[in-house]
C-alpha positions in Angstrom: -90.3 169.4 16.4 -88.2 171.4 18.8 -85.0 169.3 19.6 -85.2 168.1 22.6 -89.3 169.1 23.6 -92.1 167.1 23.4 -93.7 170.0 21.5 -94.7 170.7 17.4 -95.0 174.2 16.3 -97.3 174.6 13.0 -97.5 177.9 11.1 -100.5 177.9 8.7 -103.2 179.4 7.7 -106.4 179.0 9.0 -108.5 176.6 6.9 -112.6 176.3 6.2 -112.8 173.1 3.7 -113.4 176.4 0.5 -110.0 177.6 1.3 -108.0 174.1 1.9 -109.6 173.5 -1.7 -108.5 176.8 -3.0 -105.1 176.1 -1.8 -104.1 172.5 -2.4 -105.2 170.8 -5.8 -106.5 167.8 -5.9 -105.6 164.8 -8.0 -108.7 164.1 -10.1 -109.3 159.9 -9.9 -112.3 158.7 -12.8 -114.6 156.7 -10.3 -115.6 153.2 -11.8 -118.8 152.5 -12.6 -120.4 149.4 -12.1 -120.1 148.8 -15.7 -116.7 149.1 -15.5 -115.9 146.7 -12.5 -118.1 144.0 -14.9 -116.4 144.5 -17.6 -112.9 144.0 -15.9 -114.0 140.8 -14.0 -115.3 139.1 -17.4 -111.5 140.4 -18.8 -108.5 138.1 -18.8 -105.2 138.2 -19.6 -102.4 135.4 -18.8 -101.9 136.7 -15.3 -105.4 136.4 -14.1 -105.4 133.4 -15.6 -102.2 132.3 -13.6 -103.3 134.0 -10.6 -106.9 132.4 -10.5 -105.1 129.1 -10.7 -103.0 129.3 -8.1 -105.7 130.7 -6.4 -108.2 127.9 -7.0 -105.3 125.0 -6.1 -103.4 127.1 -2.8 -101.3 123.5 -2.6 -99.6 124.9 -5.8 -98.1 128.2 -4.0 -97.1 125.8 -0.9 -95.4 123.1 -2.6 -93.4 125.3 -4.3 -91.4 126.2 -1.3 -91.9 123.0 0.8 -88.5 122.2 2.6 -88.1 118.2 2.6 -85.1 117.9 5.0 -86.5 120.6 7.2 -90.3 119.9 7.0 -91.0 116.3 6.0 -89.8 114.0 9.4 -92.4 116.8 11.2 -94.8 116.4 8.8 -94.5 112.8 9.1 -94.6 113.0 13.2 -97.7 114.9 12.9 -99.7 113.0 10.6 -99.5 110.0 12.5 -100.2 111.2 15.7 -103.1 113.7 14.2 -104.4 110.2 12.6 -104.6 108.7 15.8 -106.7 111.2 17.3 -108.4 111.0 14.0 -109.7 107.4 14.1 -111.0 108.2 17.8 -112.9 111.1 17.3 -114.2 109.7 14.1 -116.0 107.1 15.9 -116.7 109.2 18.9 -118.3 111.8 16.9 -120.4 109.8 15.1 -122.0 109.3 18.0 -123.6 112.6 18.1 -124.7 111.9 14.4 -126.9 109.0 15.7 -125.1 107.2 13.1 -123.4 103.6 13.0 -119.7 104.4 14.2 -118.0 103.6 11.6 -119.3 106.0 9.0 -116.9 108.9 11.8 -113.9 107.1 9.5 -115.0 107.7 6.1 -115.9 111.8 7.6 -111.9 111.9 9.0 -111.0 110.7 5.1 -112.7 111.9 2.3 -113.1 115.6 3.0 -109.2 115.9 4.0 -108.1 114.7 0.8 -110.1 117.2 -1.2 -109.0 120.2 1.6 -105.8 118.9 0.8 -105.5 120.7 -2.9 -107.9 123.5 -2.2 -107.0 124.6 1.3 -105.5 127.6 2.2 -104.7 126.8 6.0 -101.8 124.4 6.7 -103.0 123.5 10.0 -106.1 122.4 10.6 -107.3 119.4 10.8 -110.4 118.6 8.7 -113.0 115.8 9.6 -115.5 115.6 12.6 -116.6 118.7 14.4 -118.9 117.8 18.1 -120.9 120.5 17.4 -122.0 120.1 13.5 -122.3 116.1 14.3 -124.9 117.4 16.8 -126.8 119.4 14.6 -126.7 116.7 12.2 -127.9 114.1 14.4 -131.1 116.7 15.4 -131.9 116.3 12.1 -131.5 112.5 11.8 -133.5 111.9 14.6 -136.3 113.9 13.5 -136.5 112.5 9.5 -135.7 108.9 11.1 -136.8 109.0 15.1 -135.5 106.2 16.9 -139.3 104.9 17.8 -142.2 105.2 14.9 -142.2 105.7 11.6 -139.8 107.4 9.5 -140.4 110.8 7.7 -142.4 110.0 4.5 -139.2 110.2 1.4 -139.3 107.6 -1.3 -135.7 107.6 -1.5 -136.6 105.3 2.4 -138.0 102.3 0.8 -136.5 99.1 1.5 -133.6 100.6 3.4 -132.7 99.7 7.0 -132.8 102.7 9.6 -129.3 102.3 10.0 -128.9 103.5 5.9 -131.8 105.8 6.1 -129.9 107.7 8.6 -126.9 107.5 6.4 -129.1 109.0 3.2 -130.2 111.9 5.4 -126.9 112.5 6.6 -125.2 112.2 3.6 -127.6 114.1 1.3 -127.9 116.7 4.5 -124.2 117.2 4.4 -124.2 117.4 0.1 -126.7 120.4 0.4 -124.3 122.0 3.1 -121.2 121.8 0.4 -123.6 123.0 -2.2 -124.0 126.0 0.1 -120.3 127.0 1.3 -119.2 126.1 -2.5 -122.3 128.3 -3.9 -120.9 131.6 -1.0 -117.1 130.8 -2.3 -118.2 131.5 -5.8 -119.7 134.3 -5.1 -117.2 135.6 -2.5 -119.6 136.4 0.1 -116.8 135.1 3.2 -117.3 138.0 4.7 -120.5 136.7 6.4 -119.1 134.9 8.6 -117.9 138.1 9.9 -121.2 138.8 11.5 -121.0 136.0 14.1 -118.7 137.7 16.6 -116.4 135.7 19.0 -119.0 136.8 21.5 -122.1 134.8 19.6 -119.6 132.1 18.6 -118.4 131.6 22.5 -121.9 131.6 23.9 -123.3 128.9 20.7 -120.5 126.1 21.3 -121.3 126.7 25.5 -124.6 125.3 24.9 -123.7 123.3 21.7 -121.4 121.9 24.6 -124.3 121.4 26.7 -126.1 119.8 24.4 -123.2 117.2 23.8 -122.6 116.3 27.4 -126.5 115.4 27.2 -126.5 113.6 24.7 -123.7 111.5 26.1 -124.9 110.3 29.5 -126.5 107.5 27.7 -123.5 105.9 26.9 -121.8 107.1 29.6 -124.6 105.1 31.9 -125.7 102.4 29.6 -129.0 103.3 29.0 -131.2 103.1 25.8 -132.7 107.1 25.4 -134.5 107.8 22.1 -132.6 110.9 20.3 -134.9 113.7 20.4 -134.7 117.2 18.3 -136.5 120.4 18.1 -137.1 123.0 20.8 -136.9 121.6 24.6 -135.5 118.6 23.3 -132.8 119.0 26.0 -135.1 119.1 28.5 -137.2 115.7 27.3 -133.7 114.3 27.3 -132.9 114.4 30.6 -136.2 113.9 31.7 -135.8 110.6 30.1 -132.6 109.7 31.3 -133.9 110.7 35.0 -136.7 108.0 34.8 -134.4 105.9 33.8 -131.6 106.3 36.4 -132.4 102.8 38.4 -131.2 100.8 34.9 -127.8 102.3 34.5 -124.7 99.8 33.7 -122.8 100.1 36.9 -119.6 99.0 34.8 -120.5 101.3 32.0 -120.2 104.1 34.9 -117.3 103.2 36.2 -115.3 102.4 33.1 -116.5 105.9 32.2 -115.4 107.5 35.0 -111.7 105.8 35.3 -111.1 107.3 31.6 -112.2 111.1 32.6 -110.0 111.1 35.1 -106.7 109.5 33.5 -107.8 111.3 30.2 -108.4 114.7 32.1 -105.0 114.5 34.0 -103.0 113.5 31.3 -104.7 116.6 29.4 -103.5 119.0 32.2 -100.0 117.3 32.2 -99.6 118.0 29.0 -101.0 121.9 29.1 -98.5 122.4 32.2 -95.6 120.8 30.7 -96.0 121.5 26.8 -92.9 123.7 26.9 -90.9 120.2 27.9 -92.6 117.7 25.7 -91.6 117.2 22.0 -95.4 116.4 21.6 -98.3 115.5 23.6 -99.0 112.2 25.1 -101.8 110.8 23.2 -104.0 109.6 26.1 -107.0 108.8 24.4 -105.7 106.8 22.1 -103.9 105.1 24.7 -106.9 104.7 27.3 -108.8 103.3 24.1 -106.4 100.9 23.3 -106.3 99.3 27.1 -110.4 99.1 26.7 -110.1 98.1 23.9 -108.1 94.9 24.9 -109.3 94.8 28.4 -113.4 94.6 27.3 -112.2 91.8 24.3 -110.1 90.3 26.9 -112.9 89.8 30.0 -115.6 90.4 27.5 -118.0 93.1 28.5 -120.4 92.6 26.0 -121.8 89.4 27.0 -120.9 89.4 30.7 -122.1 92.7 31.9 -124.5 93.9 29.0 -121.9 96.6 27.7 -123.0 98.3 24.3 -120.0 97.7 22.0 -119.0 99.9 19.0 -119.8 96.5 17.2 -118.7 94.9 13.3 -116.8 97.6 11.4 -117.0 96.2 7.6 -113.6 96.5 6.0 -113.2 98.9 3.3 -114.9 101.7 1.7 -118.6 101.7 -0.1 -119.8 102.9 -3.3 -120.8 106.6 -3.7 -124.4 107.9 -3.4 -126.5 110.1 -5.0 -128.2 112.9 -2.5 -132.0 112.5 -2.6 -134.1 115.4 -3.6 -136.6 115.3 -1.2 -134.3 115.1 1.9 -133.1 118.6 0.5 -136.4 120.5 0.4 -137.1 118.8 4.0 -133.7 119.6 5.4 -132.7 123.0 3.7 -133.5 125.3 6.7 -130.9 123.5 9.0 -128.5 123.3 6.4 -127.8 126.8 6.4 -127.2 127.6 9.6 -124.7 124.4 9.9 -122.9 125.9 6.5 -122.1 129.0 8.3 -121.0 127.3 11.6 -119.1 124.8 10.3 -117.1 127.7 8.4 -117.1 129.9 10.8 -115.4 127.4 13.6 -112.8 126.0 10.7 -112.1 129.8 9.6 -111.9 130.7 13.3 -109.0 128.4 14.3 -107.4 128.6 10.3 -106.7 132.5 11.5 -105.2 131.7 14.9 -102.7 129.7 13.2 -102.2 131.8 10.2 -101.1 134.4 12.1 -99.4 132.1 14.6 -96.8 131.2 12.0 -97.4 134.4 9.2 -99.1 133.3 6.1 -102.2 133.9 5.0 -106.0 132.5 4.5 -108.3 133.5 2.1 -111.9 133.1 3.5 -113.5 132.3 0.1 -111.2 129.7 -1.0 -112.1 128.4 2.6 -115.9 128.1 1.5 -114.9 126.8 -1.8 -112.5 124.3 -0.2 -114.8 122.8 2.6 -117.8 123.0 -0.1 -116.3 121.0 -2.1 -114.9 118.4 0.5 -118.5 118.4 1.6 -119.8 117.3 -1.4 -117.1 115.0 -2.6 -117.4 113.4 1.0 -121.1 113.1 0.8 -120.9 111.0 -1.9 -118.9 108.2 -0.1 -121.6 108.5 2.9 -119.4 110.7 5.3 -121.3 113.6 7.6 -120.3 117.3 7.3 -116.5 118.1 8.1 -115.6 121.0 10.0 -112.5 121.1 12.2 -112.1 119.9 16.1 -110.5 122.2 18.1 -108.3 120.0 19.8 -107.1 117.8 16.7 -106.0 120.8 15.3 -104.0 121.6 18.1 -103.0 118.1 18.1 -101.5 118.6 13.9 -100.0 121.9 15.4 -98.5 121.5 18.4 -96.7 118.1 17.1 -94.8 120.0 14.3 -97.1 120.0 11.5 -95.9 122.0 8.4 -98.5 121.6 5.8 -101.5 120.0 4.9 -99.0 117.7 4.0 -99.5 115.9 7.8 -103.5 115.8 7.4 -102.9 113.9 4.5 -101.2 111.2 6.1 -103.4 111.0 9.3 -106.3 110.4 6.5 -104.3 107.7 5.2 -103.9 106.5 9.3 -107.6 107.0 8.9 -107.7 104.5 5.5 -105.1 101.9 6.9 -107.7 101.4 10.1 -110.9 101.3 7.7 -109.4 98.8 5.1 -107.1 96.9 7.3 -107.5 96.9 11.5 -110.5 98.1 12.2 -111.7 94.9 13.5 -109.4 95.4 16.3 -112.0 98.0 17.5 -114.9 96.0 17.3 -115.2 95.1 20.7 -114.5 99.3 22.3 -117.3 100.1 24.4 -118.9 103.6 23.2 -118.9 104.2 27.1 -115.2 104.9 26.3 -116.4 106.7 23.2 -118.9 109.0 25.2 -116.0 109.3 28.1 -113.6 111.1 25.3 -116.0 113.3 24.0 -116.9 114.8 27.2 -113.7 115.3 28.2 -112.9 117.5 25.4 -115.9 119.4 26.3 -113.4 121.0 28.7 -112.6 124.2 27.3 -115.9 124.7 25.3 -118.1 124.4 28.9 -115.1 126.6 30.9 -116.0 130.0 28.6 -119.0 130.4 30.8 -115.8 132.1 32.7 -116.2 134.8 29.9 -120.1 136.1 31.3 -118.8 137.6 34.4 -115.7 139.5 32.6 -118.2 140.7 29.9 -120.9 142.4 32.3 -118.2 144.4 33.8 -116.8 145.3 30.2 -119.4 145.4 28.0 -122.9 144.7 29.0 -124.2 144.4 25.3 -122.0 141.6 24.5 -123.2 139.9 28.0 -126.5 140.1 26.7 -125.6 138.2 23.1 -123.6 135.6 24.8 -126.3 134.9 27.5 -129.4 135.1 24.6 -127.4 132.8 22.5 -126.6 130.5 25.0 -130.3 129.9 26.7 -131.6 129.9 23.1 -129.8 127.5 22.0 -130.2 125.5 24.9 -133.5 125.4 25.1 -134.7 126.0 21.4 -132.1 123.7 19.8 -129.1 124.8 17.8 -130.5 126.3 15.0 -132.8 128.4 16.4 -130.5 129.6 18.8 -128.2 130.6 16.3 -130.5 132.8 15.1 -131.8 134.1 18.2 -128.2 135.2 18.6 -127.4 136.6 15.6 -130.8 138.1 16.0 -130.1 139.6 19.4 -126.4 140.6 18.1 -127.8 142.5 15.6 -130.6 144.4 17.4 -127.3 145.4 19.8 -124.9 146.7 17.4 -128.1 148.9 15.4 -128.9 149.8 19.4 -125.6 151.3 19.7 -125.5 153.4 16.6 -128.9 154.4 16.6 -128.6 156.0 20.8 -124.6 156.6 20.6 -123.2 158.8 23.5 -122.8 162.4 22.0 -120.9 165.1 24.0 -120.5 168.5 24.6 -116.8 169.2 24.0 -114.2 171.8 25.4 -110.5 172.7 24.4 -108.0 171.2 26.9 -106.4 174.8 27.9 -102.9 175.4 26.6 -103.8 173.0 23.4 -105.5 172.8 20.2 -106.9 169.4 21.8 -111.0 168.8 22.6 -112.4 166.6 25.1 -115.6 166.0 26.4 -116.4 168.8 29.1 -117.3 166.5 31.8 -114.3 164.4 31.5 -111.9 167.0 32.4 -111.0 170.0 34.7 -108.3 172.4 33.3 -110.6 173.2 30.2 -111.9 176.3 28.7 -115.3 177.0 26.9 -115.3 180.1 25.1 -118.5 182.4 25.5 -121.6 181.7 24.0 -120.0 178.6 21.7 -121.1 175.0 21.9 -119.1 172.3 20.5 -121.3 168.9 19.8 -120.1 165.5 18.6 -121.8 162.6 17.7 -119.3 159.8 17.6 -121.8 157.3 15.0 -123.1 157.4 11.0 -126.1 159.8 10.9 -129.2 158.0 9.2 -132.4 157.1 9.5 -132.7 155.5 12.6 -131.0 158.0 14.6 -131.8 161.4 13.1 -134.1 162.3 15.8 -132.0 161.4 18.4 -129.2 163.6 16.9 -131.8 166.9 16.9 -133.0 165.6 20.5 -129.2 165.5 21.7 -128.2 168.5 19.6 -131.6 170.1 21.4 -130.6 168.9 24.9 -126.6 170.5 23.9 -127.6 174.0 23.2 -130.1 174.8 25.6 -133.2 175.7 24.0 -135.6 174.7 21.3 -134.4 176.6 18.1 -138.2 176.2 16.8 -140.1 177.4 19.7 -137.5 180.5 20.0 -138.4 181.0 15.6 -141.9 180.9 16.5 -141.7 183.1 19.7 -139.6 185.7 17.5 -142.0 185.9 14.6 -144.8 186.4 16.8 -143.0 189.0 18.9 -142.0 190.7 15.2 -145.7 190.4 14.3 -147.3 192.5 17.7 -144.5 194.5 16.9 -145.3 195.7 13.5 -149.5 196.0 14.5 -148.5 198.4 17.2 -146.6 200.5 15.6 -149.5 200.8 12.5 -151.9 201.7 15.5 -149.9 203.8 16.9 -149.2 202.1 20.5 -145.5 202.4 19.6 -142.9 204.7 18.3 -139.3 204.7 17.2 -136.8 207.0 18.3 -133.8 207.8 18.4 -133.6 205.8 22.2 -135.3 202.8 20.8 -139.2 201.9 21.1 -141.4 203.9 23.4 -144.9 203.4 24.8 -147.3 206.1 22.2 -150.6 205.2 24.0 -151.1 206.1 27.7 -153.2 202.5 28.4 -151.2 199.2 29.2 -150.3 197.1 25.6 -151.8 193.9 25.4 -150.7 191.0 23.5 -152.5 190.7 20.2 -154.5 187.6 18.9 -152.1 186.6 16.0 -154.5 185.1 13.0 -152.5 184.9 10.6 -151.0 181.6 8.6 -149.4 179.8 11.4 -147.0 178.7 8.7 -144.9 182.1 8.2 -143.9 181.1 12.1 -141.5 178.7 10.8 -140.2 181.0 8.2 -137.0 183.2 8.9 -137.5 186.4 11.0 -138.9 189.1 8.4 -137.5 192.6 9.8 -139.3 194.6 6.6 -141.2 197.3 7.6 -139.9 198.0 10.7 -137.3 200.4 11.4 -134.4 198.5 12.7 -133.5 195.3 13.4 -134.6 193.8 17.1 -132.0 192.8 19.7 -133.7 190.0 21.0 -131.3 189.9 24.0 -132.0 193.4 24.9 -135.8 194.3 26.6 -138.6 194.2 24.3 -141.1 197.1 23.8 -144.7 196.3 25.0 -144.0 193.6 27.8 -142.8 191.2 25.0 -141.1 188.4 26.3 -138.9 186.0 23.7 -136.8 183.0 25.2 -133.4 184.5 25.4 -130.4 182.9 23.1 -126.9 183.6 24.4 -125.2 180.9 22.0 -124.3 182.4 18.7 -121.9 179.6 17.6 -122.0 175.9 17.4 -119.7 173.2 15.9 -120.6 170.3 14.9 -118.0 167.4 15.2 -118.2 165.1 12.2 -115.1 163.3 12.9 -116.7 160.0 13.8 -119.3 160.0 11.1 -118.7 157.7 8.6 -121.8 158.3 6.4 -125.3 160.1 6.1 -128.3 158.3 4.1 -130.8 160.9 2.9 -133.3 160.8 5.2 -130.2 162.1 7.4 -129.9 164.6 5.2 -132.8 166.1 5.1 -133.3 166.0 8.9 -129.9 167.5 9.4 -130.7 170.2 7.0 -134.1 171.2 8.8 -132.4 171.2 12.4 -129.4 173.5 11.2 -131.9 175.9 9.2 -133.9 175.9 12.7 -130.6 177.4 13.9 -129.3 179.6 11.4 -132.6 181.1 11.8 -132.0 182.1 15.3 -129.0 183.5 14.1 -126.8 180.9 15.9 -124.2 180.8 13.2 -122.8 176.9 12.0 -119.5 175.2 12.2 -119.3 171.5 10.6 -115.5 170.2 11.0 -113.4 167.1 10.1 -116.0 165.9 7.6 -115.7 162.9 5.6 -114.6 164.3 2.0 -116.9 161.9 0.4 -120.1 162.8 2.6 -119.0 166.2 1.7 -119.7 165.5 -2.0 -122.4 163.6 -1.4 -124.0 166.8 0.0 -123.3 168.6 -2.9 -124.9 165.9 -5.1 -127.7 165.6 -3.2 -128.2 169.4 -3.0 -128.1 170.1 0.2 -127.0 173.4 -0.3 -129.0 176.9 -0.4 -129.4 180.5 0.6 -129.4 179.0 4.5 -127.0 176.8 4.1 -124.0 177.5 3.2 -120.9 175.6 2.0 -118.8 177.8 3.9 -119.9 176.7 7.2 -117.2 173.8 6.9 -114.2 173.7 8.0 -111.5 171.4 7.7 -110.5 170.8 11.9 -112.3 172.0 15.3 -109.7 174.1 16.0 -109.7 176.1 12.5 -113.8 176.6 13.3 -112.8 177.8 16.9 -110.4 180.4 15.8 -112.8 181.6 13.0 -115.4 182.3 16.1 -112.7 183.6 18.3 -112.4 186.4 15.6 -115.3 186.9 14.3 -116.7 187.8 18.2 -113.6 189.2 19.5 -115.7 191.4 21.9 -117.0 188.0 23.7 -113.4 187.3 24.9 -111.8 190.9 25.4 -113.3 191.1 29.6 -111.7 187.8 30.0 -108.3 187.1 31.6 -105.3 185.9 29.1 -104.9 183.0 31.3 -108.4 181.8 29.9 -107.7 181.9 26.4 -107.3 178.8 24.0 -103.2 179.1 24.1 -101.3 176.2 21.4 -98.8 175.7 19.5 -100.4 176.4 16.4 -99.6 179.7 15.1 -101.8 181.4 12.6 -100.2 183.0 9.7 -102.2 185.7 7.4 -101.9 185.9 4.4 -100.1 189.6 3.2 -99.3 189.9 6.9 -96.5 188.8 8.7 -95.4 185.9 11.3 -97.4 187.1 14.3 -95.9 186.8 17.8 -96.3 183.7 19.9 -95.9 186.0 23.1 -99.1 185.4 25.5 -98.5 189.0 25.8 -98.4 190.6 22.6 -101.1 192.0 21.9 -102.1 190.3 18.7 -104.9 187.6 19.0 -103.0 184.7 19.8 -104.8 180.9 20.0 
């Protein structure tokens, strides 16, 4: 650096990829082979050992430096106001399960203990997610529909619909542990990478669709039969419409009296979270007061309210998962595996970055597999995390899992001990909560009209996802999204924007040509990029663009040459023409005609053949006999491999036929900034030969540039100094000394 400028000066020779090889060894690494990776991952020594522990039990590594007089009274804080929320969103969610409230307790216990050892995140809060109860409850209703018979599974004999739902919920959620615990194992995390925030955003919009829908029967006191499967949303409300004239007028209004003091307090809290040491637990608080007021004036039997009902004290005994619900239930499990990761994992890497520590995504499987399956057991529903409990854990001064474990035992103190006191809530209050923490899924619709004016593709996913899932149910609409994701990001790599490039004057910098004014484009070069992997899929869109870039179709000019050299060569055996010392002249006194050429059609694709004839033809130059060839004024082009990450071989062999095309009409080949490992690939896969060369690579744009610049020195002479490629970079030779950076020496200065 010059002191003092914004400038660099470089003096080095110029490089092709041959020469930077030449010149800098390379340190030689053995590449494992799968063999090898096997072998070390059935090895192990003490410290594997140690760390595959403290892997397996996170709580180990967190315990070790947990601060008691710093951490515990926060811990404490949190737990009980997390359990709180807990025990009301417990029953509240169960709701969407179409299961018998209670049973949203056992979900907001039994997992959290189990997350509690194997965990990595110290913030969520595990138990009941709206969005898995949902896709639960689709599956309840359709095994066990509210009116008919149930699904034909032997494990239903002699049970009550009440514990037939419970067996397909339970034995549902089992198979989804047996899933995230089976992905842990085999560290496949990384799936969840594939549903972006895009997909995610537009699946919990409708998921939160589907919620408020599924609510307005308790929020009007009507009886509506749960419904599943595609346009289920639809029948729903169609239902509930027909309906309207028997709604509970005092269902309605208690309903609406909670929204509102829920939804205000909610907004207080946003506003003044800065002030508050925690947030005011409304819901708890507006489900205490109906609680007392409904036992107090008693709804039930004077105005008809639907009551959450006897809550049995105490825990029951575990349960085996029945076989037979698995093989009817297995393609729904899936996609409520991944979700019910994904969202956990989601919010685990907010706060992990939040307060800097770290998550490991397939502990996370192996964690909420396991507290899956040990919660099935004991009859609770699939455990994800809620969105605002978590925030709720968090934003009280939560440390460690340490304060989900005492909310669960909030959770266990309610079950065993008080949880008659609720007996007489009405699940209009229950339906009134959930929908107001709808809030902020429903509000990113917000997110469509910023994504069509920033990216169009990722309007697209969110909007697919979202009407798919409305209308085809959640499961299918997952994979309508991922479907329509995927088809989007293949879309983009398989039609990527390439562009002609230009060197910014003054600099060693290139930018796309259109882009810019002050550039300069040196006579008859062409600089091409393609900013995406080459492969299968877009190989002929490469040679179409790389066609469209140069001008002319190298094939048609190969053929037009080789039938021009062809006419050429009959003429002068008939006589017609003659060489001399001028060039070609007209021998025969009438006009030349152009030969019928029957000969193998084949040898047009072949390289020009100048045997035979006395000199070599200037195809720029005018042609003997009326001959007329396509004229070609590029004799250069460079290819910009920057952005390309890898070529498959169909790739390969595509880019090797459209350079041959080229080197064949003598437009010589520049490949810069390749990837050294597609660059060995090439050599394994022999890409190499008499045409092409290894030498045509060169290790930066501007070391290809200056190579052209002199090689064809007479292309640049007519033109002004003020147009040549002027940088910083000066170019040493080697045996030679420092040239002058003077614009007006007379040296060949870039």
């Amino acid at each position: 650096m010059r002191p003092g400028a914004q400038q660099y000066v470089v003096a080095r020779q110029l490089y092709s990829e041959d020469s930077f090889t030449e010149n800098h060894e390379k340190v030689y690494r053995q590449r494992k082979t799968m063999l090898d990776h096997f072998k070390q991952y059935l090895t192990w020594d003490a410290k594997r050992a140690k760390n595959a522990a403290l892997s397996l039990l996170p709580i180990i590594s967190w315990m070790k430096i947990y601060q008691i007089k710093k951490w515990l009274i926060s811990d404490i804080v949190s737990g009980v106001s997390t359990g709180l929320v807990a025990v009301l969103q417990g029953l509240a969610y169960c709701l969407l399960a179409s299961l018998p409230p209670w049973y949203g307790l056992f979900s907001a216990f039994f997992p959290v203990i189990i997350y509690f050892f194997l965990g990595t995140s110290r913030h969520i809060s595990v138990g009941p997610f709206p969005v898995l109860c949902l896709m639960i409850g689709s599956v309840v209703t359709r095994l066990v529909p509210d009116v008919g018979p149930p699904a034909n599974i032997t494990g239903f004999e002699g049970l009550s619909m009440d514990d037939q739902r419970v067996l397909v919920a339970s034995s549902l959620t089992f198979l989804v542990g047996i899933m995230q615990l089976a992905m842990g194992v085999m560290q496949v995390g990384f799936v969840v990478m594939y549903l972006s925030d895009t997909l995610v955003s537009g699946f919990t919009t409708a998921a939160a669709i589907h919620i408020l829908v599924s609510q307005l029967k308790f929020i009007l006191g009507l009886t509506v039969p749960g419904l599943s499967g595609p346009l289920s949303l639809i029948y729903t409300l169609e239902i509930i419409f027909n309906k309207i004239t028997s709604t509970n007028v005092c269902d309605v209004v208690i309903s609406l009296v909670i929204m509102v003091v829920v939804f205000i307090v909610k907004e207080l809290n946003d506003r003044f979270k800065a002030k508050l040491p925690f947030p005011i637990p409304i819901e708890v608080i507006m489900t205490v007061i109906a609680c007392g007021v409904s036992y107090a004036f008693d709804f039930k039997t004077r105005f008809g309210i639907e009551v959450v009902g006897f809550i049995p004290q105490g825990y029951e005994p575990p349960m085996a998962p029945d076989l037979d619900i698995f093989q009817e239930t297995v393609v729904e499990a899936f996609p409520m595996a991944i979700v019910g990761f994904a969202v956990a994992f989601s919010v685990a890497k907010v706060y992990s970055v939040k307060h800097d520590y770290t998550i490991d995504g397939n502990q996370e499987l192996i964690a909420f597999g396991a507290s899956n399956i040990f919660g099935a057991s004991f009859k609770s529903f699939a455990a994800s995390t809620a969105l605002s409990r978590s925030a709720v854990q968090e934003s009280t001064g939560g440390k460690t899992q340490v304060a989900g474990l005492l909310s669960a035992i909030i959770v266990m103190i309610v079950t065993l001990a008080v949880g008659f006191l609720l007996e007489p809530l009405p699940k209009s209050v229950l339906g009134a909560v959930v929908i107001v923490n709808l809030k902020g899924m429903l509000m990113q619709v917000r997110d469509v009209p910023y994504l069509w004016r920033r990216d169009k593709p990722d309007c697209v996913v969110w909007l697919a996802t979202c009407i798919a899932s409305i209308f085809l149910g959640l499961d299918f609409g997952l994979a309508v999204g991922l479907g329509v994701e995927l088809i989007s990001v293949v879309l983009r790599a398989q039609f990527p924007r390439c562009s002609v490039l230009a060197n910014i004057k003054g600099t060693d910098i290139y930018r796309d040509r259109k882009d810019y004014i002050d550039i300069h484009e040196p006579e008859g070069v062409k600089i091409f990029r393609i900013p995406s992997p080459i492969f299968f899929a877009n190989i002929d869109f490469f040679r179409t663009k790389l066609g469209e870039a140069v001008g002319f179709n190298p094939l048609r000019v190969l053929r037009k040459r080789n039938k021009a050299v062809r006419m050429i060569r009959k003429l002068l055996k008939k006589g017609d023409l003659q060489w001399t010392s001028t060039g070609f002249t007209n021998a025969s006194c009438r006009p030349l005609k152009e030969l019928e050429d029957e000969s193998n059609i084949e040898e047009l694709d072949m390289p020009t053949d100048f045997k035979d004839l006395p000199t070599r033809i200037d195809w720029n130059a005018d042609l003997p006999a009326n001959i007329s060839v396509p004229r070609v004024d590029l004799h250069s082009l460079i290819l910009d491999f920057a952005a390309v990450s890898f070529l498959d071989i169909s790739a390969l062999k595509g880019l090797k036929t459209a350079l041959k095309e080229l080197i064949r009409v003598q437009v010589e080949i520049y490949i810069v900034a390749c990837d050294t490992y597609i660059l060995q690939k090439l050599h394994d896969c022999s890409f190499f030969d008499d045409e092409v060369l290894p030498s045509m690579f060169f290790l930066t744009l501007h070391d290809a540039m200056l190579h052209i610049l002199q090689k064809h020195p007479e292309r640049t002479e007519e033109k002004s100094h003020y147009d040549k490629i002027i940088t910083s970079v000066t170019i040493h030779h080697p045996g030679g000394s420092l040239r002058s950076r003077d614009r007006h020496a007379p040296e060949t200065k870039f």
